[in-house]
VOPAGU-2260 file (C-alpha; in pm, 1 decimal, decimal comma):
REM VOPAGU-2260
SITE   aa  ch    i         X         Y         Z
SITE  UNK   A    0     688,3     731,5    1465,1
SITE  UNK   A    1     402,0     457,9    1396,4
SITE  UNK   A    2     318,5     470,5    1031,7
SITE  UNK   A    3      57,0     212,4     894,7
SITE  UNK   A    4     -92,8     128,8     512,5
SITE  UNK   A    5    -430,7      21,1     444,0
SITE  UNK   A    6    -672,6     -21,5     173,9
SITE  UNK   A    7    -990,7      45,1     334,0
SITE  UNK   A    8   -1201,7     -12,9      36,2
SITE  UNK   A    9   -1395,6     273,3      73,4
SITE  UNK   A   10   -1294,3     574,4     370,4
SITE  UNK   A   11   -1666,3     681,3     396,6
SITE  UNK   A   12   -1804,9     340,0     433,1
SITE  UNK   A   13   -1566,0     206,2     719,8
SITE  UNK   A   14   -1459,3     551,7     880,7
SITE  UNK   A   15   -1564,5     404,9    1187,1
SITE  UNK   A   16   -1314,7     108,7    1205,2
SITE  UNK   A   17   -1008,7     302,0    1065,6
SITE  UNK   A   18   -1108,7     565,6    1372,8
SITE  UNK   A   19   -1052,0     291,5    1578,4
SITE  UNK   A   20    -757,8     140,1    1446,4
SITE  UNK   A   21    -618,0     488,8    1472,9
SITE  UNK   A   22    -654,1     497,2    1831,7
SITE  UNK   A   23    -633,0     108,5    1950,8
SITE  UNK   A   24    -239,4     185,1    1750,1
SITE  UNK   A   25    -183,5     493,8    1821,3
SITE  UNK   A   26     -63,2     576,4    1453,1
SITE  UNK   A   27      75,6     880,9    1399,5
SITE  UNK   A   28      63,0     839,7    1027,4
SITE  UNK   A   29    -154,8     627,5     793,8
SITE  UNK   A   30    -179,4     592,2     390,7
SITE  UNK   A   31    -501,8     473,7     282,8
SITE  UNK   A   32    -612,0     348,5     -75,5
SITE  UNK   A   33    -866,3     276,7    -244,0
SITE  UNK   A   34   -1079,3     560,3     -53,2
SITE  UNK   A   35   -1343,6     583,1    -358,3
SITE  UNK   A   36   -1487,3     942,6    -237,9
SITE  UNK   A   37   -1372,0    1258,8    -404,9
SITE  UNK   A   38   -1215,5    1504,6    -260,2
SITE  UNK   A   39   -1567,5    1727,0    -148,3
SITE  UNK   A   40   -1656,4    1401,8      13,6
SITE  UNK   A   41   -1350,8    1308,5     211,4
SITE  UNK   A   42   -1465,5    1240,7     587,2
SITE  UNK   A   43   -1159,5    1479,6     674,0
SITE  UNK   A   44   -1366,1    1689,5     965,9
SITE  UNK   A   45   -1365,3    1297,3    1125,4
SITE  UNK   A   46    -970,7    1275,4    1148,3
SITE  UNK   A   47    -907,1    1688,0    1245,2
SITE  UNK   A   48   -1150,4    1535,1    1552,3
SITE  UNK   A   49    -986,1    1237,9    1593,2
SITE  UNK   A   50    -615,0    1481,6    1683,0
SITE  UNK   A   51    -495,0    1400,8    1269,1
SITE  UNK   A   52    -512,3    1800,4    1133,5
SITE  UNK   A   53    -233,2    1694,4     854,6
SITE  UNK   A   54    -431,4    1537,0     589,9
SITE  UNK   A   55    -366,9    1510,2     195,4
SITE  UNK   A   56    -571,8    1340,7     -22,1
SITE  UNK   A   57    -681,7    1290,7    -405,0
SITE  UNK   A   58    -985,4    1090,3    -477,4
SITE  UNK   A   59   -1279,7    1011,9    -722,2
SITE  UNK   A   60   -1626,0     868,6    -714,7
SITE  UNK   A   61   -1666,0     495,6    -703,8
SITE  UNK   A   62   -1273,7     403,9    -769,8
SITE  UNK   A   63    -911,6     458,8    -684,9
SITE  UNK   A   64    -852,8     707,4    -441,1
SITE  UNK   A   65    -528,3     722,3    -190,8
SITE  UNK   A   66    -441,6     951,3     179,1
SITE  UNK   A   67    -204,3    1080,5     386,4
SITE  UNK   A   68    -342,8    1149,5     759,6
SITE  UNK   A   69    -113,1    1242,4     990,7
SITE  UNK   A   70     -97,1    1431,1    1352,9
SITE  UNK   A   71     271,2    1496,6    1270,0
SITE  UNK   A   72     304,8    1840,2     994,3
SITE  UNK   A   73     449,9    1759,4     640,4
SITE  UNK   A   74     553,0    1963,1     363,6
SITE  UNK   A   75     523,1    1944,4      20,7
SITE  UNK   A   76     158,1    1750,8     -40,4
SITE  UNK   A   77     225,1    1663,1    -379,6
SITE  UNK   A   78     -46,2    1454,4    -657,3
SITE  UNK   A   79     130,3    1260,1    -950,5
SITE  UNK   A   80     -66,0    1156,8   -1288,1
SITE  UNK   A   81      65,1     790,7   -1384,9
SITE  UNK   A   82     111,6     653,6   -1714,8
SITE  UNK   A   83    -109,0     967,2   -1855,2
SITE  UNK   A   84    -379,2     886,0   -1626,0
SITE  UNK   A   85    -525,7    1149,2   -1345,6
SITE  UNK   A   86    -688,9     840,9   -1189,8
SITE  UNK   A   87    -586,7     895,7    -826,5
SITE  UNK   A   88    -304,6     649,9    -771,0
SITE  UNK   A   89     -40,1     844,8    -612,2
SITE  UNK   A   90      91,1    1101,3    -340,4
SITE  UNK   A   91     365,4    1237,1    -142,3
SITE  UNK   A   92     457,8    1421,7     131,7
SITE  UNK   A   93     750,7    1574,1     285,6
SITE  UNK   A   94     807,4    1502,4     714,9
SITE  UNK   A   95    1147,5    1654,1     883,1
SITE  UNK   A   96    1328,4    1276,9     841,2
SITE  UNK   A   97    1210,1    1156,4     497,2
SITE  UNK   A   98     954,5    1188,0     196,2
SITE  UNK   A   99     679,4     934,8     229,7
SITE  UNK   A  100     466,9     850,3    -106,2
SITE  UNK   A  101     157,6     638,6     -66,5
SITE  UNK   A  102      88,6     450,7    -373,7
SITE  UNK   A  103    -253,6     221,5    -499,3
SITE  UNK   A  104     -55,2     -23,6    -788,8
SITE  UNK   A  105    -375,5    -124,0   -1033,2
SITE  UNK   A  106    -463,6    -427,7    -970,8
SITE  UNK   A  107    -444,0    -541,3   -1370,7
SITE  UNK   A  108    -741,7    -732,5   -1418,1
SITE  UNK   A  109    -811,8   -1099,9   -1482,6
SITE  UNK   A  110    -568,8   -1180,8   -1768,6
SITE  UNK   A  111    -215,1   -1174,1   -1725,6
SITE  UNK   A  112    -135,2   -1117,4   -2113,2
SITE  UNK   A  113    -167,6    -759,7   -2221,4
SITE  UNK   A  114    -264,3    -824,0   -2599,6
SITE  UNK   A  115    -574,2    -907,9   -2478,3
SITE  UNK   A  116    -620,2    -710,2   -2117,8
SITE  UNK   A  117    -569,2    -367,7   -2129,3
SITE  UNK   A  118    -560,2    -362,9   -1752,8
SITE  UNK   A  119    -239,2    -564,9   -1724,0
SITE  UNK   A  120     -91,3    -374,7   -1980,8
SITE  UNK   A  121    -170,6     -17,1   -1737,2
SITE  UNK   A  122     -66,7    -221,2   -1418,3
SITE  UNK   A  123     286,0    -329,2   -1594,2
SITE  UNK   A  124     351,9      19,8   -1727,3
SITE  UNK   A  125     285,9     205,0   -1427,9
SITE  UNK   A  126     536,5       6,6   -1217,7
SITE  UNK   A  127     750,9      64,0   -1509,6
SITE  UNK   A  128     723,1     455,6   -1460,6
SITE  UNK   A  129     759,5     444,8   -1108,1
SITE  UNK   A  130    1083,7     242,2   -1085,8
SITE  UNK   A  131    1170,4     483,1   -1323,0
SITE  UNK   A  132    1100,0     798,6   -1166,3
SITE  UNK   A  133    1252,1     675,6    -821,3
SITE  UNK   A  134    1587,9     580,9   -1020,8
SITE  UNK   A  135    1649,5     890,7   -1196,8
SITE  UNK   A  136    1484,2    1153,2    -925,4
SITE  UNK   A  137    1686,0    1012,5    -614,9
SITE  UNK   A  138    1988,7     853,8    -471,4
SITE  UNK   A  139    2010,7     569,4    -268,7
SITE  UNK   A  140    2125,5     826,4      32,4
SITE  UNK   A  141    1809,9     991,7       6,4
SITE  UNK   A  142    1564,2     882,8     308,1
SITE  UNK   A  143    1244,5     776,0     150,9
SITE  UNK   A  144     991,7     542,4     247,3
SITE  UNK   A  145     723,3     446,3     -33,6
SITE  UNK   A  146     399,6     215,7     112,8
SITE  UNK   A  147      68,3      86,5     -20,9
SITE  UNK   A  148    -142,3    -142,3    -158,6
SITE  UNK   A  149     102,3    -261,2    -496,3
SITE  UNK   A  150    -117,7    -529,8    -612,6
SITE  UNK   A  151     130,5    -781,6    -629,3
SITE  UNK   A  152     266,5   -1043,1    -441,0
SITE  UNK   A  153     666,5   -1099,4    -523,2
SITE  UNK   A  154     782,9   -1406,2    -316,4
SITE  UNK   A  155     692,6   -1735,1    -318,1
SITE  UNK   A  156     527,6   -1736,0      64,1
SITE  UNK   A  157     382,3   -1439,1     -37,3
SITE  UNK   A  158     105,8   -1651,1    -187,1
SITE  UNK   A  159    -124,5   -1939,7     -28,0
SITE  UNK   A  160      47,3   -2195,7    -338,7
SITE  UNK   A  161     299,0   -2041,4    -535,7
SITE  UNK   A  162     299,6   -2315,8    -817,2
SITE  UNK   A  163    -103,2   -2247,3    -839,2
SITE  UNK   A  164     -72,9   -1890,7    -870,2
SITE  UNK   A  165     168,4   -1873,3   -1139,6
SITE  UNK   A  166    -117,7   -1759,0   -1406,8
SITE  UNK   A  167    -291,1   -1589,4   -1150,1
SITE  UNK   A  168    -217,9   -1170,4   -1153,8
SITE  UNK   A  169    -114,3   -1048,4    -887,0
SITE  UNK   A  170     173,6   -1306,5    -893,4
SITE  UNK   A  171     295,6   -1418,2   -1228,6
SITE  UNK   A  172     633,2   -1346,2   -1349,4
SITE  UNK   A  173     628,9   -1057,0   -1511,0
SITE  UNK   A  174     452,9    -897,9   -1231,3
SITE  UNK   A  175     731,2   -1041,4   -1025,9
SITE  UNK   A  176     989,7    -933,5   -1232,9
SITE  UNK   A  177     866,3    -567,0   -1308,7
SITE  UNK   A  178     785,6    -503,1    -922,1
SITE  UNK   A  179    1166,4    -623,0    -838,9
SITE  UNK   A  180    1259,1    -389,9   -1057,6
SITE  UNK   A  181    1121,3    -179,0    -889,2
SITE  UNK   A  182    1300,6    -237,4    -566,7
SITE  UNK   A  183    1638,3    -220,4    -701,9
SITE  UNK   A  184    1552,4     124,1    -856,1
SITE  UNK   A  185    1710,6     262,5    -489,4
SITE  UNK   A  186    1749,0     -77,8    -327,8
SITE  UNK   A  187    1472,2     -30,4    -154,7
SITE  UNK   A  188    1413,0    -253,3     228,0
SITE  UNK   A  189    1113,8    -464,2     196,9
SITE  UNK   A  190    1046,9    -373,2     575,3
SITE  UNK   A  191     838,4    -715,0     665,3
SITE  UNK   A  192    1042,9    -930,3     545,8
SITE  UNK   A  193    1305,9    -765,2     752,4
SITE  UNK   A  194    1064,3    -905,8    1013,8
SITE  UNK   A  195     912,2   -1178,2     895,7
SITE  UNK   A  196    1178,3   -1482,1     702,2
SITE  UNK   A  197    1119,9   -1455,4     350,0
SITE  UNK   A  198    1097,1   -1865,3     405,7
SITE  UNK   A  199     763,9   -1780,6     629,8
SITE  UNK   A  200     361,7   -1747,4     464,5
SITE  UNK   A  201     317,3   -1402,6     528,4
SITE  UNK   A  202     -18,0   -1254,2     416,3
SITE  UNK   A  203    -204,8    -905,4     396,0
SITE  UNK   A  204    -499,7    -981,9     173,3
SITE  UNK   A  205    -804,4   -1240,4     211,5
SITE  UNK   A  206   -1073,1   -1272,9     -80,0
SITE  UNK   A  207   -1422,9   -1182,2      11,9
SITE  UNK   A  208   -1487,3   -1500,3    -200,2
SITE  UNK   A  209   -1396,5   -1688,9      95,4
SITE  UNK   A  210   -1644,4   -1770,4     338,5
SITE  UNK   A  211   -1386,9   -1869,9     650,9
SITE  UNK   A  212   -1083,7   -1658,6     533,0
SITE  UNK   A  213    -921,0   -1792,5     858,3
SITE  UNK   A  214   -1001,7   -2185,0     814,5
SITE  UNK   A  215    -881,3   -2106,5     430,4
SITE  UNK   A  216    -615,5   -1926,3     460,9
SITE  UNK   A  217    -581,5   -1847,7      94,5
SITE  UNK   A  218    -412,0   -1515,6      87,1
SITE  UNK   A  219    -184,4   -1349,3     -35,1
SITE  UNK   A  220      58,7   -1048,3     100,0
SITE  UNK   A  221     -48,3    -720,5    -182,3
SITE  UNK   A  222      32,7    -429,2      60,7
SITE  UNK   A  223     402,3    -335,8     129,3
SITE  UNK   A  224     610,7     -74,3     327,0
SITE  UNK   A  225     980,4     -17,8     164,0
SITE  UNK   A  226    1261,7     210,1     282,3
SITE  UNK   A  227    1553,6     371,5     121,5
SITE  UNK   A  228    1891,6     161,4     297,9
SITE  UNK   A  229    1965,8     520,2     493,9
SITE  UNK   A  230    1628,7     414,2     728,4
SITE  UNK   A  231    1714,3      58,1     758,7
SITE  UNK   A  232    1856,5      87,6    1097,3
SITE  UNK   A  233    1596,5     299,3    1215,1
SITE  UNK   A  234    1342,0     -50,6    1181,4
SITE  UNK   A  235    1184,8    -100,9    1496,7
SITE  UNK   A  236     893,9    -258,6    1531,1
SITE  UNK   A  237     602,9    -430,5    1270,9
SITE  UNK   A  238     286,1    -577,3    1249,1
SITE  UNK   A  239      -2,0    -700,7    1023,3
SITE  UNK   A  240    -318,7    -647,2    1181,4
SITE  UNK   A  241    -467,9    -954,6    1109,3
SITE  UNK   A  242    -769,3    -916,4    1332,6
SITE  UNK   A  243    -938,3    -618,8    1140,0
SITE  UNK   A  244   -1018,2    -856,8     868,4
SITE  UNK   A  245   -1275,0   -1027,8    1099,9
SITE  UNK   A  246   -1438,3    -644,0    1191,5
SITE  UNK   A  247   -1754,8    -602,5    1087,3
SITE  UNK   A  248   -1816,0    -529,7     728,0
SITE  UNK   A  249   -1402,4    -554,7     670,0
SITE  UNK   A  250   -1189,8    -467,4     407,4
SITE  UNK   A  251   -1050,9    -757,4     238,5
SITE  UNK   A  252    -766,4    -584,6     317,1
SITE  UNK   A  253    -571,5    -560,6     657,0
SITE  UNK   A  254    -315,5    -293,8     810,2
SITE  UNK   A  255      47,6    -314,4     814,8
SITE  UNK   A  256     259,1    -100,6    1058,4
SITE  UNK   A  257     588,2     -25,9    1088,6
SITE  UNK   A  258     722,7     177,8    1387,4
SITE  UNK   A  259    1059,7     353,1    1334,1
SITE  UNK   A  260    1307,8     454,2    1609,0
């Protein structure tokens, strides 16, 4: 199985280069975020013609938004609410080897200090509920893997300068604390850094702000696949598809892929 994460920035805007990366990967499975269509507008007809008939998806106009499309049948489609919010944020889905959720971590505004920025505050909470819900709903033998675009960027080559990013969100301590949290709720495999040495710049996210993102190189690695330790060994392959941020009219984001044995 090929299974990829994205966040396309909009579904209906770039259909036409996720189409392609579909094919020029031959995914069998890919979570989008950030789709900002709801539901009634979901290009959906596109991927049934494309060979992907499996599709579940929760959207809303102008923001949020996450997908499952898949030419492999799952179970289960299933839409959470986070921290009291219906705002679109997170999915699962049930295949014959493991439960997949797809998951769009708010990004928390510009402030990292929630007295002030009610954002952070949201962002910091809902990584708070979801450690929390994978701790007390599952084991560590369960097979689960949990992908998307979490809006943080734990390591220290996970960022263009650590030391200037420090009071930057996305990266700041807490973040970095709460999200590690996180991944000890089931000891979950950070699945490119089982690839790539945590010691190496590894990056999934370029600013728009940036006029050569390439030259620059200021970017930082927001989008994450994680397994449960029972899929570990079942790691095959993975890549970032660094070349889709130079498509035309890109996301800022790019695709990560993992292919399992």
């Amino acid at each position: 199985m090929r299974l990829a994460t994205w966040n396309i920035n909009s579904v209906r805007l770039r259909i036409g280069i996720v189409l392609d990366v579909l094919r020029e990967h031959n995914l069998d499975v890919l979570c989008l975020q950030e789709t900002k269509t709801p539901d009634e507008h979901f290009p959906a007809q596109d991927f049934i013609d494309a060979g992907y008939e499996h599709l579940h998806f929760n959207g809303m106009k102008g923001y949020n938004g996450v997908a499952i499309i898949s030419r492999i049948p799952f179970e289960n489609p299933t839409v959470y609410s986070r921290v009291a919010l219906e705002d679109c944020r997170h999915i699962s889905v049930q295949f014959p080897k493991f439960e997949l959720h797809n998951l769009y971590i708010p990004a928390g505004g510009d402030e990292p200090d929630r007295s002030i920025n009610d954002k952070f505050g949201h962002k910091l909470d809902f990584v708070d509920e979801i450690s929390d819900l994978f701790a007390k709903s599952y084991t560590t033998d369960d097979k689960l893997v949990i992908v998307g675009d979490f809006n943080i960027a734990p390591l220290e080559h996970d960022v263009w300068s650590h030391k200037q990013l420090l009071k930057v969100v996305s990266h700041t301590p807490i973040e970095v604390e709460k999200i590690t949290a996180m991944q000890n709720s089931l000891n979950w495999v950070d699945v490119s850094r089982q690839f790539i040495p945590e010691d190496e710049k590894c990056y999934t996210w370029w600013s728009y702000r940036n006029r050569d993102w390439k030259k620059s190189n200021r970017g930082r690695r927001l989008d994450h696949i994680w397994v449960t330790p029972p899929l570990k060994d079942d790691l095959k392959n993975h890549e970032i598809v660094t070349h889709a941020r130079d498509f035309v009219k890109p996301s800022d984001h790019v695709p990560v892929i993992v292919e399992f044995k």
